[in-house]
PDB file of N, CA, C and O in Angstrom:
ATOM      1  N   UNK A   1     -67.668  58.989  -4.356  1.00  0.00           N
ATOM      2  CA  UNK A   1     -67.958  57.956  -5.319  1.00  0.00           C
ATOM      3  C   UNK A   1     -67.979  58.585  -6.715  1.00  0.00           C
ATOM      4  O   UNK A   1     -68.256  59.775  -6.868  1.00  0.00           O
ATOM      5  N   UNK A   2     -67.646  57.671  -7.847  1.00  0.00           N
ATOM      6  CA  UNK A   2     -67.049  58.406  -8.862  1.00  0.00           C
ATOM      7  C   UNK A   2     -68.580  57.990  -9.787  1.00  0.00           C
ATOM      8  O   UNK A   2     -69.194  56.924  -9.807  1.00  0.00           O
ATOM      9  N   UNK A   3     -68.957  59.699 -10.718  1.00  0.00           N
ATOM     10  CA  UNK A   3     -70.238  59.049 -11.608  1.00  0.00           C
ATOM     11  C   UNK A   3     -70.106  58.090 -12.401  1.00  0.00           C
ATOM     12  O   UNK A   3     -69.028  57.918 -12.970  1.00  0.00           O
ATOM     13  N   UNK A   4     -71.074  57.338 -12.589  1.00  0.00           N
ATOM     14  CA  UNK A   4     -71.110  56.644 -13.420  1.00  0.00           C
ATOM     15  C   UNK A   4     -71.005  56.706 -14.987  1.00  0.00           C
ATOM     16  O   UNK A   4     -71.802  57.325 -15.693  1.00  0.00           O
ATOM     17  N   UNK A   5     -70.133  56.127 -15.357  1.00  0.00           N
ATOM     18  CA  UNK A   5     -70.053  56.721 -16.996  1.00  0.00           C
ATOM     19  C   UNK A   5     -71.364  56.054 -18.097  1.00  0.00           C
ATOM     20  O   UNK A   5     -71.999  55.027 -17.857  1.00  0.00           O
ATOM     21  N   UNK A   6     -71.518  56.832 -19.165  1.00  0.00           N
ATOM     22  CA  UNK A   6     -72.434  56.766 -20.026  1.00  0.00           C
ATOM     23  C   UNK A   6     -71.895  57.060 -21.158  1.00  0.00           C
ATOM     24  O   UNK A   6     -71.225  58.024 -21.529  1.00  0.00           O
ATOM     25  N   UNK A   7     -72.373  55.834 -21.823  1.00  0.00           N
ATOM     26  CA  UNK A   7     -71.560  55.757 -23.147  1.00  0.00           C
ATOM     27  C   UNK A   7     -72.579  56.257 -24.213  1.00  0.00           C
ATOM     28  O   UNK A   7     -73.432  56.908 -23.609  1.00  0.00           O
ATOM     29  N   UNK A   8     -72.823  56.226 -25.439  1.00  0.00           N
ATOM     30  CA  UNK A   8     -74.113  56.427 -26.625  1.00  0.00           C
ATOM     31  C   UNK A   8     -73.289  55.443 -27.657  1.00  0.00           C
ATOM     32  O   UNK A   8     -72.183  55.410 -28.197  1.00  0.00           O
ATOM     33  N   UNK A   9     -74.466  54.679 -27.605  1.00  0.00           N
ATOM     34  CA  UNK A   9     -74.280  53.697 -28.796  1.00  0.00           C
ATOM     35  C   UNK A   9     -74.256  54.305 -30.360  1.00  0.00           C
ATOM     36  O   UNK A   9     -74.842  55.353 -30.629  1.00  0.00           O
ATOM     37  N   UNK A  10     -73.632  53.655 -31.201  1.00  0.00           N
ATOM     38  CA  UNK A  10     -73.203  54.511 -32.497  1.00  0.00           C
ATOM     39  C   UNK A  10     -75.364  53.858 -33.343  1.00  0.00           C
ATOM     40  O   UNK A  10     -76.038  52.840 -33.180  1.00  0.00           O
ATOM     41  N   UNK A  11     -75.524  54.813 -33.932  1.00  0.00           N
ATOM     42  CA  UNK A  11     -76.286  54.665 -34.822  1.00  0.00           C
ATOM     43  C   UNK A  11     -76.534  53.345 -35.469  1.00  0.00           C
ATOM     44  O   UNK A  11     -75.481  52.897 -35.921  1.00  0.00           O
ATOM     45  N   UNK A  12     -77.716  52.448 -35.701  1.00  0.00           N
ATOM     46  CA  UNK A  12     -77.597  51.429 -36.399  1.00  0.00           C
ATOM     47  C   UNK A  12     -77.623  51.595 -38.037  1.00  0.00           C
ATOM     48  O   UNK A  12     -78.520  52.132 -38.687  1.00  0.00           O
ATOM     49  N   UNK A  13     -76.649  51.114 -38.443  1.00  0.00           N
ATOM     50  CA  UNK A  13     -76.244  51.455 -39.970  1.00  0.00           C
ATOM     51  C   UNK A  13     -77.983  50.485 -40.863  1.00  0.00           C
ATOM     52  O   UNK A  13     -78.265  49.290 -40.775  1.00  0.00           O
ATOM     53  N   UNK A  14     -78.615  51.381 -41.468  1.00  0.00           N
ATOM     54  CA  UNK A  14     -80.009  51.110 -42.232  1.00  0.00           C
ATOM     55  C   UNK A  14     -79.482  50.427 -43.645  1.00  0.00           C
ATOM     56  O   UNK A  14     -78.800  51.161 -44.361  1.00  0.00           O
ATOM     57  N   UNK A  15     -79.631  49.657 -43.908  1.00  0.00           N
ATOM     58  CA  UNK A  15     -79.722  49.440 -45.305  1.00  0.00           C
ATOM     59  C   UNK A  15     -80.113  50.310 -46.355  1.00  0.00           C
ATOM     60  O   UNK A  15     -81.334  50.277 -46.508  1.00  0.00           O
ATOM     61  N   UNK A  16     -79.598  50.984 -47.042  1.00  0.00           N
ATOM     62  CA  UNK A  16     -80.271  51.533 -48.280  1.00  0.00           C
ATOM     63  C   UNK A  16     -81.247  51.388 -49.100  1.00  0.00           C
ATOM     64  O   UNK A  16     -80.998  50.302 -49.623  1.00  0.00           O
ATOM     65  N   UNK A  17     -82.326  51.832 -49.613  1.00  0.00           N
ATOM     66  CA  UNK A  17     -83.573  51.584 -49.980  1.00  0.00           C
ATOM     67  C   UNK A  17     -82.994  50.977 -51.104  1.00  0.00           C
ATOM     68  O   UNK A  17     -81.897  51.452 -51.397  1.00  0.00           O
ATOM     69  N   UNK A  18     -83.563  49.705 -52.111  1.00  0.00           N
ATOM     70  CA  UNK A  18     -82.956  49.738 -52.876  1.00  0.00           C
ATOM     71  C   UNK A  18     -84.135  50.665 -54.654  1.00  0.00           C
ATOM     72  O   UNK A  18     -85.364  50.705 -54.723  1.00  0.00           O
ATOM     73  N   UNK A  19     -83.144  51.210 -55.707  1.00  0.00           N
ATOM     74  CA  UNK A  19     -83.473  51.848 -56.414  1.00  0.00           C
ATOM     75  C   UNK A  19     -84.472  51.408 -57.127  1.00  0.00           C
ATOM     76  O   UNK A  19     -84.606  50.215 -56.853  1.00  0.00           O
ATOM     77  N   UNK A  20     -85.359  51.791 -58.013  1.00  0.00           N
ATOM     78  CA  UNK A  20     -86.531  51.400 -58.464  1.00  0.00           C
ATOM     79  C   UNK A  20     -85.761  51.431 -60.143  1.00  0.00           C
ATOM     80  O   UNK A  20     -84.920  52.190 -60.624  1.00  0.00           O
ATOM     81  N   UNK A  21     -86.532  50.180 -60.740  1.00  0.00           N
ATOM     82  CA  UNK A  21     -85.702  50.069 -62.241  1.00  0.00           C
ATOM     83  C   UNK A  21     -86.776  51.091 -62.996  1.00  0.00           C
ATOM     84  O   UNK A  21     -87.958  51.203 -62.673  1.00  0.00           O
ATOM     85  N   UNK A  22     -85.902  52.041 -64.410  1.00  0.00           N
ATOM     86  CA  UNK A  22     -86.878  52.861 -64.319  1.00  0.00           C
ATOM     87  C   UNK A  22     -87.904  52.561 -65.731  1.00  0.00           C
ATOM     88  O   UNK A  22     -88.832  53.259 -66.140  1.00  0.00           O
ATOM     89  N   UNK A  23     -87.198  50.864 -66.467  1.00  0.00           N
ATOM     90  CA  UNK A  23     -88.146  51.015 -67.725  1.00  0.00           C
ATOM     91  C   UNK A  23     -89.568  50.588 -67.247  1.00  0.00           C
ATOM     92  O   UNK A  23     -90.601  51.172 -67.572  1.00  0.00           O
ATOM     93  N   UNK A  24     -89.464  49.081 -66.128  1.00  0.00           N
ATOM     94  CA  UNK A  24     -90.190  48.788 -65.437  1.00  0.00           C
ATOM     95  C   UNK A  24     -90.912  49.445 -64.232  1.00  0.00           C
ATOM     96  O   UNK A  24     -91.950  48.987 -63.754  1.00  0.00           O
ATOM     97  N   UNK A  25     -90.373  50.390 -63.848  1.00  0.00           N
ATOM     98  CA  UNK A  25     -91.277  50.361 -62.748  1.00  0.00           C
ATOM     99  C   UNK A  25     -91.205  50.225 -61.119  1.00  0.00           C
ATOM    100  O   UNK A  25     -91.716  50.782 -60.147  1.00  0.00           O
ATOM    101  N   UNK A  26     -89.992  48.838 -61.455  1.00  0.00           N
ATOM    102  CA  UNK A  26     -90.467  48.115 -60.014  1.00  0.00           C
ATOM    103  C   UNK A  26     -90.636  46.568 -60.115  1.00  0.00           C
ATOM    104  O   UNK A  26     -90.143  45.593 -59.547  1.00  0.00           O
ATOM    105  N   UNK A  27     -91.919  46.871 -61.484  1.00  0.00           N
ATOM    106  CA  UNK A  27     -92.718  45.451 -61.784  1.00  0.00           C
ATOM    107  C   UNK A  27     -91.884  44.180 -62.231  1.00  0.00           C
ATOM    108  O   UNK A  27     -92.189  42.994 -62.115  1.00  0.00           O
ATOM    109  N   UNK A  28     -90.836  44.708 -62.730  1.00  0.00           N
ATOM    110  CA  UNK A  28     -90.181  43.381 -63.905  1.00  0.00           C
ATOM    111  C   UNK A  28     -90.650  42.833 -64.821  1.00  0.00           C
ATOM    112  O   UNK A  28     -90.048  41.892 -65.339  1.00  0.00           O
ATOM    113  N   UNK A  29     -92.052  43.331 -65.361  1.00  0.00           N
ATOM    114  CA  UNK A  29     -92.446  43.649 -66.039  1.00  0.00           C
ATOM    115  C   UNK A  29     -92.920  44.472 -67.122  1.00  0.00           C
ATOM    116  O   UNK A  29     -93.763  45.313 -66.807  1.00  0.00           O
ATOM    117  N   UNK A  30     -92.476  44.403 -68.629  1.00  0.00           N
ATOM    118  CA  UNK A  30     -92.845  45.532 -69.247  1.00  0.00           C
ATOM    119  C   UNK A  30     -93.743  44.972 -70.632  1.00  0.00           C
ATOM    120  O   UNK A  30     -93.765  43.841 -71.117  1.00  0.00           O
ATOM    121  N   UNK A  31     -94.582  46.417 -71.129  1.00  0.00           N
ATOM    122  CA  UNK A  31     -95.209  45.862 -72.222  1.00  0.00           C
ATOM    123  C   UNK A  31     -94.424  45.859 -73.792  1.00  0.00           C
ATOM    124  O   UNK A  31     -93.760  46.696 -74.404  1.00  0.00           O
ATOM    125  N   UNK A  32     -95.020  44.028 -74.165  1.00  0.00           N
ATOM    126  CA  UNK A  32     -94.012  44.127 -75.756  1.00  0.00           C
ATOM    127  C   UNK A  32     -95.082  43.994 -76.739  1.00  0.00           C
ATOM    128  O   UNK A  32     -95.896  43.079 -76.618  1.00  0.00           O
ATOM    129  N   UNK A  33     -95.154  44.877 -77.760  1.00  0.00           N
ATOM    130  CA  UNK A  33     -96.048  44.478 -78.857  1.00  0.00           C
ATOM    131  C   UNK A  33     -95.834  43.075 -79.610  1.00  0.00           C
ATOM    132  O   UNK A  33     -94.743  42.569 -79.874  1.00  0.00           O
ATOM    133  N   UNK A  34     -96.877  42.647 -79.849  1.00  0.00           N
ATOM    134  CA  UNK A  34     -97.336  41.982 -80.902  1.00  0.00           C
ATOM    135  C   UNK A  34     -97.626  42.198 -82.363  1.00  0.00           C
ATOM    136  O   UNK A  34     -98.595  42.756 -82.877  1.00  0.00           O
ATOM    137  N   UNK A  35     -96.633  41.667 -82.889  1.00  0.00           N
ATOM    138  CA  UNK A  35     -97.343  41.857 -84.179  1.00  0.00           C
ATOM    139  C   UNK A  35     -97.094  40.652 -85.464  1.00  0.00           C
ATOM    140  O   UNK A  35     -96.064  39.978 -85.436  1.00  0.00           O
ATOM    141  N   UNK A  36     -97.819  40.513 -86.243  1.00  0.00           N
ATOM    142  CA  UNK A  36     -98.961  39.781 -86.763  1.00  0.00           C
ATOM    143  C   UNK A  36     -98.872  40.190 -88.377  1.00  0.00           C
ATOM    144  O   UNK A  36     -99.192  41.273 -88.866  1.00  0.00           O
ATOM    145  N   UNK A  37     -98.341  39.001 -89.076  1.00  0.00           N
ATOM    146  CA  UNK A  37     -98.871  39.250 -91.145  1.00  0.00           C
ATOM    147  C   UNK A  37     -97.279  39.748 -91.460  1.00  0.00           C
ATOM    148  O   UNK A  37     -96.302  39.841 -90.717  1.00  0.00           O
ATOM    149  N   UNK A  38     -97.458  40.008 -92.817  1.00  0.00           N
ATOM    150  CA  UNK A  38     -97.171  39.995 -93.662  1.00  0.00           C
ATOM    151  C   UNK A  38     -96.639  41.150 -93.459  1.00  0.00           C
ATOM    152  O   UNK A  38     -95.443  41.268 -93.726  1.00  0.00           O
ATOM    153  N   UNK A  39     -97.302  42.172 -92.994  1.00  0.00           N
ATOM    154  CA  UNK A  39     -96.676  43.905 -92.982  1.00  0.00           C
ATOM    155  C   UNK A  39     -96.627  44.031 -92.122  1.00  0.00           C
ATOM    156  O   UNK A  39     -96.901  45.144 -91.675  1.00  0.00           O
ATOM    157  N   UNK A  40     -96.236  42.963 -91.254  1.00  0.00           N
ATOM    158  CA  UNK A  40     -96.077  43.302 -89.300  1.00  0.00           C
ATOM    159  C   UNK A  40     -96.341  44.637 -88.380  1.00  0.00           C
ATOM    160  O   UNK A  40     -95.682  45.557 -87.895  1.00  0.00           O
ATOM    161  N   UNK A  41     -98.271  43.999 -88.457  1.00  0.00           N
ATOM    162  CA  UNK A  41     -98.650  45.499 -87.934  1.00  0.00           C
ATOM    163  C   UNK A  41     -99.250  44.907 -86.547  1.00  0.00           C
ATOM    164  O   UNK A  41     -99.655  43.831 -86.107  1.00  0.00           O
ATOM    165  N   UNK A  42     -99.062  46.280 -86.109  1.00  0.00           N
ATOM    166  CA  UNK A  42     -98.906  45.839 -84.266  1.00  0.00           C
ATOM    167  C   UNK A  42    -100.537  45.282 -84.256  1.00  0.00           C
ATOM    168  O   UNK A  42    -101.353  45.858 -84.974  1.00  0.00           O
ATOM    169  N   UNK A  43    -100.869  44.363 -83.572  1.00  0.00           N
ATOM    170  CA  UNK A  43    -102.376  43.974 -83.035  1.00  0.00           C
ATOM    171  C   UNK A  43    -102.446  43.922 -81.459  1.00  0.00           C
ATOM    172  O   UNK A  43    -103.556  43.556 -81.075  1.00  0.00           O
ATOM    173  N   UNK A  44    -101.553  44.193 -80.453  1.00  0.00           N
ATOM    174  CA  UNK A  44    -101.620  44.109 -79.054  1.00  0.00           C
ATOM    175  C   UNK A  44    -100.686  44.150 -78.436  1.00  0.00           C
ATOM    176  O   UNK A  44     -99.566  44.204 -78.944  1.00  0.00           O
ATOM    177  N   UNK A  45    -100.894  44.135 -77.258  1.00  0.00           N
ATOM    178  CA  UNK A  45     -99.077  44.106 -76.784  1.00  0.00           C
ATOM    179  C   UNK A  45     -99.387  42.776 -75.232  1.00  0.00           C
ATOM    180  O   UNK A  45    -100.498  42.619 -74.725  1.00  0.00           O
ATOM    181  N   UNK A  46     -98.649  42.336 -74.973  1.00  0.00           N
ATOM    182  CA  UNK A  46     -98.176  40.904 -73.980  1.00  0.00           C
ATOM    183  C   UNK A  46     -97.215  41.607 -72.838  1.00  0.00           C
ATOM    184  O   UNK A  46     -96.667  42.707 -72.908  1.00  0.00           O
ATOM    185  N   UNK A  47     -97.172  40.632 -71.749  1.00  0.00           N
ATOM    186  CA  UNK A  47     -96.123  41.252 -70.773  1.00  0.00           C
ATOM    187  C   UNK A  47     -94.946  40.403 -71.219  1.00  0.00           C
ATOM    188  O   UNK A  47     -95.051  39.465 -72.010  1.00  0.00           O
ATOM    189  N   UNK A  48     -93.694  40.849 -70.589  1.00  0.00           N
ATOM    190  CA  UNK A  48     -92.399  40.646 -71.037  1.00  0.00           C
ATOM    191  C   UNK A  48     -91.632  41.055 -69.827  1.00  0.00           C
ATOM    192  O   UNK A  48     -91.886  41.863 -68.934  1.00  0.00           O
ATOM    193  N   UNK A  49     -90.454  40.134 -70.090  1.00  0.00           N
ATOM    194  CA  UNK A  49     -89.671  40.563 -68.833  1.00  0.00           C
ATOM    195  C   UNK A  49     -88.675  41.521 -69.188  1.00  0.00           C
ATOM    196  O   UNK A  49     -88.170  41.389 -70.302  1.00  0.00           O
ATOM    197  N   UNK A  50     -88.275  42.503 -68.428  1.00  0.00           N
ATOM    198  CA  UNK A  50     -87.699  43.716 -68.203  1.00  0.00           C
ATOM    199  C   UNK A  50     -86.051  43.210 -68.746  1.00  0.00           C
ATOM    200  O   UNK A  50     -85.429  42.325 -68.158  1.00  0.00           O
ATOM    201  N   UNK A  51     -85.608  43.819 -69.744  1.00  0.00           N
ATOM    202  CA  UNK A  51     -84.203  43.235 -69.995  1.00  0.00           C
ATOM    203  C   UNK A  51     -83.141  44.095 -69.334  1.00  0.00           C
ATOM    204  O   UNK A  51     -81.931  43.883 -69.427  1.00  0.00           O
ATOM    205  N   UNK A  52     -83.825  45.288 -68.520  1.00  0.00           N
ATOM    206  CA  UNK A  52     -82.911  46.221 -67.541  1.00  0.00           C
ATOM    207  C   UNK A  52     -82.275  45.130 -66.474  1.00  0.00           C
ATOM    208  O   UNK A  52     -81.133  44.679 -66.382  1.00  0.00           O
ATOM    209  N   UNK A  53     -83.459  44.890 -65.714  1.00  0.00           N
ATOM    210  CA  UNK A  53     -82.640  43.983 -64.158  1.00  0.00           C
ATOM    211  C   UNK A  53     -83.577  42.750 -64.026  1.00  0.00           C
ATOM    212  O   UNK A  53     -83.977  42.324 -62.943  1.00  0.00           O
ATOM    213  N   UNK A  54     -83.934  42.135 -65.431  1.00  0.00           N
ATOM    214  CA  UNK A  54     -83.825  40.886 -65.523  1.00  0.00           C
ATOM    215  C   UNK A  54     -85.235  40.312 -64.818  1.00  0.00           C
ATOM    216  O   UNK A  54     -85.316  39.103 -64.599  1.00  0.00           O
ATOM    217  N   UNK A  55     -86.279  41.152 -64.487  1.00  0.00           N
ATOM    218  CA  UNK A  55     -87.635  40.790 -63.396  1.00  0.00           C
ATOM    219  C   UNK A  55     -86.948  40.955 -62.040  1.00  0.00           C
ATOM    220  O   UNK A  55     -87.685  40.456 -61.190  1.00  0.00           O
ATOM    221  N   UNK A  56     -86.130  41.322 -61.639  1.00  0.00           N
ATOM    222  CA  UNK A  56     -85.731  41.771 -60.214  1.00  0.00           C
ATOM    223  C   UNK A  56     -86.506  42.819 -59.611  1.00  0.00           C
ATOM    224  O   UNK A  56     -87.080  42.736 -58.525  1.00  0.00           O
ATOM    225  N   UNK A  57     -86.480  44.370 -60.816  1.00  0.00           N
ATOM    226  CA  UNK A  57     -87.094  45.350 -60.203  1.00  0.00           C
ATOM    227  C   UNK A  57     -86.453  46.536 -60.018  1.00  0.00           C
ATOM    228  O   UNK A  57     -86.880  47.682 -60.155  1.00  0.00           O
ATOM    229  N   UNK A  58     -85.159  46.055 -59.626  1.00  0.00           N
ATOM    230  CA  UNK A  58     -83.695  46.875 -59.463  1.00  0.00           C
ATOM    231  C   UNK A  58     -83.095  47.153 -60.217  1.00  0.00           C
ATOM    232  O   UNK A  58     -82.616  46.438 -61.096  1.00  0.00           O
ATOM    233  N   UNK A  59     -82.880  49.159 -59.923  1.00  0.00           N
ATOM    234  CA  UNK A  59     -81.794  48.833 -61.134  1.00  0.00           C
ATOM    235  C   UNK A  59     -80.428  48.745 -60.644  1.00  0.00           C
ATOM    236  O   UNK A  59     -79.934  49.217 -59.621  1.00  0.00           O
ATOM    237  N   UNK A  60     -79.698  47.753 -61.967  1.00  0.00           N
ATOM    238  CA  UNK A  60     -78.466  47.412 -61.733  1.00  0.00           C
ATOM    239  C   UNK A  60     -77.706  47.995 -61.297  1.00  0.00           C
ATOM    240  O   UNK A  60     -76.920  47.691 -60.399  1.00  0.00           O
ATOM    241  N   UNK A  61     -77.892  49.580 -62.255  1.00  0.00           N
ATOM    242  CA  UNK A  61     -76.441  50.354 -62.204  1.00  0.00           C
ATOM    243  C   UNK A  61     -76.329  51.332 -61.148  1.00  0.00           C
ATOM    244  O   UNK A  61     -75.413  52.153 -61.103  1.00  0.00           O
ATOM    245  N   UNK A  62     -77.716  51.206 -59.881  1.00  0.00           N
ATOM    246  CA  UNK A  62     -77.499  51.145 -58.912  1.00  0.00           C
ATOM    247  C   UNK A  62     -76.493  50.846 -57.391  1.00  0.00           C
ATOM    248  O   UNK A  62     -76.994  51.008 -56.278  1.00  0.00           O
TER     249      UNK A  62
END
């Protein structure tokens, strides 16, 4: 009687991690100053969306 054959299945192909954007973070979020008068002097800063990858997180040129 002839052995039985045994095959090996090929590797399951993983998705690639995807890259982290690097002005943000991740967040898609970044900080933008504020500023305020006449001699536009900074008084704080607000969140803002990331003009790298748009609040995705990713970077593009990834």
């Amino acid at each position: 009687m002839a052995t039985p054959r045994t095959t090996t299945k090929p590797p399951k192909n993983t998705p690639p991690t995807p890259v982290v954007c690097s002005p943000c973070d991740g967040s898609g979020m970044v900080a933008a100053t504020v500023r305020v008068g006449r001699k536009r002097r900074p008084v704080g800063q607000q969140d803002g969306l990331c003009l790298n990858c748009l609040g995705s997180g990713t970077d593009p040129n990834a």
